[in-house]
N, C-alpha and C positions, 0 to 999 in steps of 0.2 A: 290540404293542398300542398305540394310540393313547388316550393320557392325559391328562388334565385334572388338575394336582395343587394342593393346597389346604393352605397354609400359611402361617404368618407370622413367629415371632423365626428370631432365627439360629438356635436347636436344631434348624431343619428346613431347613437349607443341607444338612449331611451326604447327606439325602437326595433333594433336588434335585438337587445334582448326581451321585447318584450314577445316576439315571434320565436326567438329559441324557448320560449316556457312555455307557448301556443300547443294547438294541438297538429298545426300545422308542420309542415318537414321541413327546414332551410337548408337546401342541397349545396349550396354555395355563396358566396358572396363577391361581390363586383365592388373593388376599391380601384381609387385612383394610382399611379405608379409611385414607390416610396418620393419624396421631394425631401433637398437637404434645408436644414433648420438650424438655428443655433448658432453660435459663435465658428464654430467648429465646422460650420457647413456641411454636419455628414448628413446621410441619407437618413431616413426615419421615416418608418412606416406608418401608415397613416391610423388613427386611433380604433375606425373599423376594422383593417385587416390585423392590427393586433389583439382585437379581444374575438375576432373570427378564427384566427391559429390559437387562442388560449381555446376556442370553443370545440377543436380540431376539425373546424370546415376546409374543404377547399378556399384560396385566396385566388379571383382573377384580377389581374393589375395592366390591362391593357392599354398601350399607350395614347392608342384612339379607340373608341366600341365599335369602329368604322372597317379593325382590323381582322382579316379574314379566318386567322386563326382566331382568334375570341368567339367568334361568330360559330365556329364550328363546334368551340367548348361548348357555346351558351346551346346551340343546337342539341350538343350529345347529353345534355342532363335535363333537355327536353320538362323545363317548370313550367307548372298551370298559371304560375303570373307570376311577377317581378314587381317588388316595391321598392320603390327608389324613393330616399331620402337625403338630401343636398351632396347626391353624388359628384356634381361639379363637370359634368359632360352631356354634349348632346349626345342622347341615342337616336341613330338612321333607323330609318324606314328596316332594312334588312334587321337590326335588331330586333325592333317590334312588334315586327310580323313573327318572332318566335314564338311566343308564351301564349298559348291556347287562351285566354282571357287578359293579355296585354299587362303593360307594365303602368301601376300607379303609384300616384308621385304626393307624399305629406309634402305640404306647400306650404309654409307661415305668414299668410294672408289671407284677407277674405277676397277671394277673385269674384270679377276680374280686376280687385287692384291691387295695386302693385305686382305686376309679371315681374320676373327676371331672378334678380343672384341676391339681392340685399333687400327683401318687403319688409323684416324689422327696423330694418336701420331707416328707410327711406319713410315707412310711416312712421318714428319720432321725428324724425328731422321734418314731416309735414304738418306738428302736432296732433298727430289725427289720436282722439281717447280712447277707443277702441280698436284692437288689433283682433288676430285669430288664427285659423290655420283649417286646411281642406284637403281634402283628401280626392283626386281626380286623375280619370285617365289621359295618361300620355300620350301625344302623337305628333307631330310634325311641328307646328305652331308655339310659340314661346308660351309654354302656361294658357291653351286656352280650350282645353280638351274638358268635358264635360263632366261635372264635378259627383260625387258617391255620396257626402259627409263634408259638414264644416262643426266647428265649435267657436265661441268667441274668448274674446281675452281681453278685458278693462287692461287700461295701460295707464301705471302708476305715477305721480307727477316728479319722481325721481329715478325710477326705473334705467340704466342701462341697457342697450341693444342685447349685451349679454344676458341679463338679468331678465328680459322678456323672452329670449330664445329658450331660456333654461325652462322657462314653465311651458311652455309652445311645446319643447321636443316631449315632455310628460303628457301633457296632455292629447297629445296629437297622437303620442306612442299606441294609446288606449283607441284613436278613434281609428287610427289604419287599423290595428286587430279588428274592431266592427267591422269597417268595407269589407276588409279580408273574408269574417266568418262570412257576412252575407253575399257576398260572392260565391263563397263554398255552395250555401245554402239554396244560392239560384236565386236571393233575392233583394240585389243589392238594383237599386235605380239610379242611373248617372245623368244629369239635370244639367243642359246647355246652358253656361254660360251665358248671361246677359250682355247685349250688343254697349250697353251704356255703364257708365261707372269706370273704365279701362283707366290704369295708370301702369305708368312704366316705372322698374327698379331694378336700373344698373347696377354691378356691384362698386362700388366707394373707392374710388384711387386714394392714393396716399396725397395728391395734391387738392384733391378736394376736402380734406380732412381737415386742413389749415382751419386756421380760425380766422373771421371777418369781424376785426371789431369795429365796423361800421353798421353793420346787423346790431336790433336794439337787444339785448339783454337776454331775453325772454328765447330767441333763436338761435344764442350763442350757448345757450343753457340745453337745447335740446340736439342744438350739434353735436357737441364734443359729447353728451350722453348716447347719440347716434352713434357715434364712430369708436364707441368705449365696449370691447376691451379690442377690434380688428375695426380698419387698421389705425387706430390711435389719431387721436386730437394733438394738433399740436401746432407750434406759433413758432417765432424767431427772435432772442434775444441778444444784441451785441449780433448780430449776426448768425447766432449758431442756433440749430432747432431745441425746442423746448419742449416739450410732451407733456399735454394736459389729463388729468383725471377729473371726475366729473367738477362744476363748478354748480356755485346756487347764486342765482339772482336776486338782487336786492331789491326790497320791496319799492314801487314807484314814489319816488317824494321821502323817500327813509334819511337823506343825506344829501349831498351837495355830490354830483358826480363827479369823478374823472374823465378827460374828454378820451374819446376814441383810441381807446389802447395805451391811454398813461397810467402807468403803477401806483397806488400809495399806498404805503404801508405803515400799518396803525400797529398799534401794541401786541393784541392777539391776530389781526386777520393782513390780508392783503388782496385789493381792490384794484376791479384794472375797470375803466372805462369803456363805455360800448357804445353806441348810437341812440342808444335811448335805454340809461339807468349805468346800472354797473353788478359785476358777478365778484364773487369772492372768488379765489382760487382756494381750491383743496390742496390734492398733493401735485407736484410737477417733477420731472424727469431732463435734468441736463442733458446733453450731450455726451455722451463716455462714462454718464456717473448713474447710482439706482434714485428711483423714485425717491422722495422726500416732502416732507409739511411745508406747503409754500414762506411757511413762516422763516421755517430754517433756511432755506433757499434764499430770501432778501434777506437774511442776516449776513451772509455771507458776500452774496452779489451787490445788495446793497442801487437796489434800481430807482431809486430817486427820482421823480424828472426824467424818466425817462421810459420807451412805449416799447409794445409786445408788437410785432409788427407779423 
């Protein structure tokens, strides 16, 4: 089939290239518009349309899919479907109606839960053990077009949002090729979503990233794992922000806690109090300075008596 794919961070490289070595045709690629990064604020291309110009595809970077010239590109190279993987935009109706077999979407949930921008992050942070990913057609509705293929994905009791996306984009990469081929083949069946089970997954501001050290232990542990490595866990000390890496909670009754966000710092570790128990800190990130061992951190800051707020 001849394809149009629609993508942008590196979580949708897996499946780029796993369609450039298909026997399928990728006539083009749909990324978002460069966005500036870095200290430096230049522009930077997004990780799909750089390895789409290393592949020597066309790049389309429209500002909205909404935009009429896009629509005329996406028209004139007339693909049998469009797979989209966390491209970061709505596609209208006038899009959709292009691709003779519509556009389908690798989703990193098992729908209908978690719809939206962040179903990694939102199911650690819900505990939930099981995570996954599906593969469904697009249409109007947020995630709720009728699915081709799921697979599942146990979620590890230390796992990272990052670190479950990483095995999600691999393994998902393999199952859009499946819908794909059976598509070709005439015999792909796309299966209505269930009315029950819906949950919603905003994508994670940076102010909800903060830490609640009134939350017991156990939710402070799957936060900042939630929000590790975009957009970052992180607290306030003396006033200025602190940027957390993952932390491990200490087992119930291990010790005498710290109350709710007071520091103490023992030989090898440091302990910060939670609502119920206490986490260790790993590495933590001052403000203006790099990552370091929370060890080396209280050696220096020296936080006594005093709380991560």
């Amino acid at each position: 089939m001849r394809l149009v794919v629609a993508g942008t961070p590196e979580v949708a490289l897996p499946s780029l290239e796993a369609l450039l070595a298909s026997t399928h045709e990728v006539a083009a690629v749909v990324t978002r518009p460069d966005a500036r990064a870095g200290r430096g604020r230049r522009a930077a291309a997004s990780p799909v349309a750089t390895r789409a110009r290393e592949a020597g595809l066309p790049v389309l970077q429209p500002a909205t899919p909404r935009d009429p010239e896009f629509l005329a590109q996406l028209a004139d190279l007339a693909p049998d479907a469009c797979p989209v993987i966390a491209y970061g935009a709505l596609v209208p109706p006038a899009a959709l109606a292009v691709p003779r077999l519509g556009w389908v979407n690798l989703h990193f949930s098992l729908l209908p839960a978690w719809r939206g921008a962040a179903p990694v992050q939102r199911a650690l942070m819900a505990g939930d053990d099981v995570t996954g990913a599906c593969v469904f057609q697009l249409e109007q509705g947020l995630d709720t077009g009728p699915v081709y293929g799921s697979l599942t994905e146990p979620v590890g009791h230390r796992d990272t949002a990052g670190d479950l996306l990483t095995r999600l984009a691999r393994s998902g990469a393999r199952l859009l090729l499946d819908v794909l081929d059976a598509m070709q083949a005439g015999t792909a069946c796309a299966v209505p979503q269930p009315a029950d089970g819906v949950s919603l997954a905003p994508k994670i501001t940076v102010e909800e990233a903060r830490v609640d050290w009134n939350a017991p232990a156990a939710a402070v542990d799957r936060h900042v794992r939630a929000c590790t490595p975009e957009p970052g866990a992180w607290t306030t000390f003396r006033g200025e922000r602190l940027k957390l890496a993952p932390v491990l909670p200490l087992p119930p009754g291990h010790e005498p806690a710290p109350a709710p966000g007071r520091v103490a710092v023992g030989k090898r570790r440091v302990l910060v109090g939670t609502g119920a128990g206490a986490v260790e800190l790993g590495h933590v990130q001052p403000a203006g300075k790099r990552a370091m061992p929370a060890l080396d951190w209280a050696r220096g800051a020296r936080p006594e008596d005093e709380e991560l707020q």
